[in-house]
N, C-alpha and C positions, 0 to 999 in steps of 0.2 A: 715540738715535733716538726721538722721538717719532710715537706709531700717533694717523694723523686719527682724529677723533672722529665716529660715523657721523651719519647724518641724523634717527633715531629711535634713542633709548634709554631704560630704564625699570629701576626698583631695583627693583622687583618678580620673586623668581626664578621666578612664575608667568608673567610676560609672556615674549612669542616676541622683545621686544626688549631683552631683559635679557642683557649681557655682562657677566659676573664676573671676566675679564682687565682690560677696560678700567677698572672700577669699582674696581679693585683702588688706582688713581691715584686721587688726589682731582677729582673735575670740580666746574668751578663754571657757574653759567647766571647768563647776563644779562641780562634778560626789560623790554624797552626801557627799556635802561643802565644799571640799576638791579641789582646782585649776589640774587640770590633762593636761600636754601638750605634751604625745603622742598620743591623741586621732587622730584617722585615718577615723571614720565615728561616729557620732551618731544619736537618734532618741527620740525624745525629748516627745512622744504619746507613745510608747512601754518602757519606760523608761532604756534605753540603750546605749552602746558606745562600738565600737572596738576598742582596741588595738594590736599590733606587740608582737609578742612571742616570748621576744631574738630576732635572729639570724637566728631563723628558714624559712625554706623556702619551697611554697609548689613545687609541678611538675613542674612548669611552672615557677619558681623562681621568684613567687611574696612573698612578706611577710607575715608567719601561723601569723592567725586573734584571737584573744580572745575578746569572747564577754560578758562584763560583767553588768547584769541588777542593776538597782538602780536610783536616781533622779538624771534627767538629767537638768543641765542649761547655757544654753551659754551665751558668752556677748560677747560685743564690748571692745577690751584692751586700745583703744583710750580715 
């Protein structure tokens, strides 16, 4: 049985949208049609995905965020 994938999720286990059950499966995002695998969070209603910016880093040396809108769709890589 396959668990739908929600409408926001984030690999970050700071984020309030971070599921460590569902990430346990590999998800992939396809960020208009195109396979994308450093996404960091998307949102699948606001049609959108973060990515890492380089090397950058902000005050608190987490990784600068770019957020780039367009059709968001994730799946299962299994």
């Amino acid at each position: 049985m396959t668990i739908a994938l929600p409408d926001r999720l984030s690999v970050n286990p700071a984020s309030p949208f971070y599921n460590e059950e569902l990430l346990q499966r590999e998800v992939g995002i396809l960020f208009n049609g195109k396979e994308k695998t450093n996404v960091e969070e998307y949102c699948i209603s606001e049609g959108w995905i973060k990515v890492t910016a380089g090397a950058a880093k902000d005050r608190f040396g987490n990784p600068m965020m770019i957020k780039l809108k367009g059709q968001v769709e994730p799946f299962y890589k299994d």
